[in-house]
C-alpha positions, 0 to 999 in steps of 0.5 A, a space after each residue: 275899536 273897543 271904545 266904538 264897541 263901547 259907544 254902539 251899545 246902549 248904557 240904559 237898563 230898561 226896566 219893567 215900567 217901561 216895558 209895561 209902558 210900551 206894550 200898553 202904548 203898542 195895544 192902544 194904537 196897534 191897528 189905529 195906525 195900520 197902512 197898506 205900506 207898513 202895516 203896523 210899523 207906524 204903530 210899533 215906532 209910536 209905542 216903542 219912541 219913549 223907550 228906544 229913546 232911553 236906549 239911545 241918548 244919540 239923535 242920530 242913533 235914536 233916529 236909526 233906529 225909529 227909521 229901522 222900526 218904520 219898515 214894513 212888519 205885521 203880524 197878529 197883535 196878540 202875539 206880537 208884543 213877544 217880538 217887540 219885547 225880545 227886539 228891545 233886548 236886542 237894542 239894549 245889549 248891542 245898540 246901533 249894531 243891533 238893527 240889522 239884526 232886530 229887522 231880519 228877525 221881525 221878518 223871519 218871525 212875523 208870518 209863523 207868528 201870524 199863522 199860530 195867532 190868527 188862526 187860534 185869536 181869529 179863527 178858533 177862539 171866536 168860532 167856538 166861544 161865539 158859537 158856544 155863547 150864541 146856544 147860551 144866549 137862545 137858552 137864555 143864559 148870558 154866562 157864555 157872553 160873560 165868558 167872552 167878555 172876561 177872557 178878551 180882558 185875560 187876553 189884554 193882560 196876557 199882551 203885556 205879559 208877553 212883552 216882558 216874556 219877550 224881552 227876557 227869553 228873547 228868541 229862545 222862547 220861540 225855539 223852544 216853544 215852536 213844536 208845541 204850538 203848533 201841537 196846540 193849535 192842531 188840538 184847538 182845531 179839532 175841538 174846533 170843528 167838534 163844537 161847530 159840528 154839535 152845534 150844526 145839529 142842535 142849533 140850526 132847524 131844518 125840517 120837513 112836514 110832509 107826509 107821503 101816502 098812497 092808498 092806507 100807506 102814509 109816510 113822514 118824510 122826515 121822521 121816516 125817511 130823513 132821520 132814518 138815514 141821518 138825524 139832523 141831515 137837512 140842518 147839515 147839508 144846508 150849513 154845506 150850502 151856506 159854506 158854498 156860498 161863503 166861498 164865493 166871492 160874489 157872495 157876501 155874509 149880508 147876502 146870504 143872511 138875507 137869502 136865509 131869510 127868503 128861504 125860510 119864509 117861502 118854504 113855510 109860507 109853501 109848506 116846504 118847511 116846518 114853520 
């Protein structure tokens, strides 16, 4: 019994190179490979083969566990080299005995995972920072462009940095750090809708020239009647509208750009809106 524990567990000690390795191989490829099926197995085993053939010297062993990482795993590739770090150290402590495990791991940890990454890499970051650097830009001032540009580069290095952050605190990390992600992600969301919101006022232009008069009595509609009740109403209630359509689904983001554009030439061209 103890030389077939002996046997199942792997001799090698993977090192940082091949750490560093495998994760710069699994950013490369990540969706390049990406199917209905597995989703981003192919791209996982691609990136991980050198290594795991370190681990196993065995063909038999090494084509186990190539076969295991085939199955179906997907979640946000920011976040996923944390898996594939902490999976590496599961296969080099236990060996064969290990695969098991590693899958019921990759699939128990990859929709949470999906949760945090998508909506804070996806979502958030790309909603506020687009946004923010969208006002820069009509300012004409591209330091907000070169902020994006800089931090998706950080978020590169911050890939690799979480393969080896995987590898050696395995799913501890994970434990430890689950109630303050989500804390974080919460905080994020709601400096999220703060900046669209601000936005919402300041960037998109919606107003109506036309001046009411009976008799002596002359009134602006905009000035005296629409921002009376609430400055930036129009520019407000149409991103409700534009939101509306986007939530359907006979609508796409093409259509409606263009349906903006019909909007605006007609309600100028009419004197509806404020050319």
């Amino acid at each position: 019994m103890m030389n077939k524990n002996v046997e199942n567990k792997s001799s090698y000690h993977v090192t940082k190179k091949d750490l560093t390795w495998a994760s710069l191989r699994f950013n490369w490829i990540c969706v390049n490979l990406f199917n209905y099926e597995s989703q981003l197995g192919p791209s996982l085993v691609w990136s991980m083969a050198p290594l795991l053939r370190k681990i196993y010297p065995k063909d038999s062993d090494y084509q186990a566990s190539l076969k295991n990482h085939f199955n179906y795993f997907n979640t946000t590739p920011y976040l996923a080299n944390i898996v594939l770090g902490t999976t590496v150290a599961m296969e080099e402590k236990d060996g064969i005995k290990a695969l098991p495990t590693v899958q019921s791991f990759k699939t128990s940890i990859m929709g949470p995972l999906a949760g945090i990454g998508d909506t804070i890499f996806w979502v958030l970051w790309p909603t506020i920072m687009g946004s923010i650097a969208g006002y820069m830009a009509l300012q004409g001032n591209p330091l907000g462009a070169i902020i994006w540009f800089l931090v998706n580069i950080l978020f590169n290095v911050m890939k690799v940095w979480l393969y080896h952050v995987g590898y050696s605190s395995g799913t501890r990390l994970i434990d430890t750090l689950g109630d303050k992600i989500n804390t974080f992600t919460e905080a994020a969301s709601v400096m999220g809708v703060t900046v669209i919101g601000a936005l919402v006022a300041t960037v998109v232009k919606v107003s109506v020239p036309y001046v009411f008069k009976f008799g002596k009595v002359s009134m602006n509609i905009q000035t005296d009647i629409l921002d009376k009740i609430m400055p930036a109403l129009l520019p407000a209630l149409f991103t409700f509208f534009i939101y509306k359509l986007l939530d359907n689904k006979k609508w796409t983001p093409t259509k409606i750009i263009f349906l903006v554009i019909l909007i605006a030439l007609g309600g100028t061209f009419l004197g509806i809106f404020k050319a």
